[in-house]
C-alpha positions in Angstrom: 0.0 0.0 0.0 1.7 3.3 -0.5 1.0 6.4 1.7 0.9 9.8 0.4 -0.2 12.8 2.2 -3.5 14.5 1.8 -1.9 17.2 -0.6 -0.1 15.1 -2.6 -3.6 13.1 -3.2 -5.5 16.5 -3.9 -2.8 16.7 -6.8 -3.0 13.3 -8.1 -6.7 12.6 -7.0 -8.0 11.4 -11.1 -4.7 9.6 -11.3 -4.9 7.8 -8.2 -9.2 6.9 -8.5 -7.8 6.0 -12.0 -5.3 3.5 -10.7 -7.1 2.1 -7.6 -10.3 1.2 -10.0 -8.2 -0.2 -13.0 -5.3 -1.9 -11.2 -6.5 -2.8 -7.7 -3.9 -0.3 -6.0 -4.7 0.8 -3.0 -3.6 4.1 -1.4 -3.1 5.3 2.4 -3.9 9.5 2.5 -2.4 10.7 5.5 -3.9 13.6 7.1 -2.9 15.5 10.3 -6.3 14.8 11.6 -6.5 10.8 10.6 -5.8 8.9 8.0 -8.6 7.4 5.0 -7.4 4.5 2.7 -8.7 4.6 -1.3 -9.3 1.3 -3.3 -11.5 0.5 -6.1 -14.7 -0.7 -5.2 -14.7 -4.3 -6.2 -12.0 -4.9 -4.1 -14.1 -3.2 -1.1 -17.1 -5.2 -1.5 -14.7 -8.5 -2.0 -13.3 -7.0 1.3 -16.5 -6.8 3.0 -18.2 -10.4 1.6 -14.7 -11.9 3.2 -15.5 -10.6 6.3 -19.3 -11.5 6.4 -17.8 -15.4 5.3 -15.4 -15.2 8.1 -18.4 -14.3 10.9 -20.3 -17.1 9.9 -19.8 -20.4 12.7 -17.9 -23.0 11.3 -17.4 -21.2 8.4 -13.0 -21.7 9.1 -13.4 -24.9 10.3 -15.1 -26.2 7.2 -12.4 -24.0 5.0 -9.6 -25.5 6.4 -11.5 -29.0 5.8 -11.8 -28.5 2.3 -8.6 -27.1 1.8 -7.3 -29.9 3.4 -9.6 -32.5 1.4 -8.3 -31.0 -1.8 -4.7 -30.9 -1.0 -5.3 -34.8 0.3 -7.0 -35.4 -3.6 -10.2 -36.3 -2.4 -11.8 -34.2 -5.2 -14.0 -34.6 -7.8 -13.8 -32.9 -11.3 -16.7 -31.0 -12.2 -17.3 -33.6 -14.8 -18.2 -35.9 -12.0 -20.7 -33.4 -10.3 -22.3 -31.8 -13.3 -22.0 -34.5 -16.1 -20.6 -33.8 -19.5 -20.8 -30.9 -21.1 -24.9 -30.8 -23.7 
């Protein structure tokens, strides 16, 4: 993540919005009175669904399972779940 200060934003604002949309930068403004961070908006709502996954129960527990299943190779192609392709 880079930082820039609140100025140097201001300057480079359409550049940066630009930048964060197109190429999933992220930015940290600094300002004497906090500090505001600038991404595109799929990456924020990808943020927030990851969070709202993660509060659910069991929800780790049963990601570490799977991860664990597929590292293990007890997997099925999509062949197997769907059929072949019409």
């Amino acid at each position: 993540m880079t930082t820039l200060t609140a100025t140097a934003a201001r300057k480079e604002f359409f550049d940066l919005v630009k930048k964060a949309a197109q190429g999933h930068k992220t930015y940290r403004i600094q300002h004497p009175q906090g500090a505001a961070v600038l991404m595109s908006e799929e990456d924020y709502e990808g943020l927030l669904e990851t969070l709202e996954l993660l509060s659910l129960p069991d929800f780790r527990k049963r990601l570490k399972s799977s991860i664990k299943q597929m590292k293990s190779g007890e997997t099925v192609s999509l062949t197997e779940v769907f059929g072949d392709k019409p």
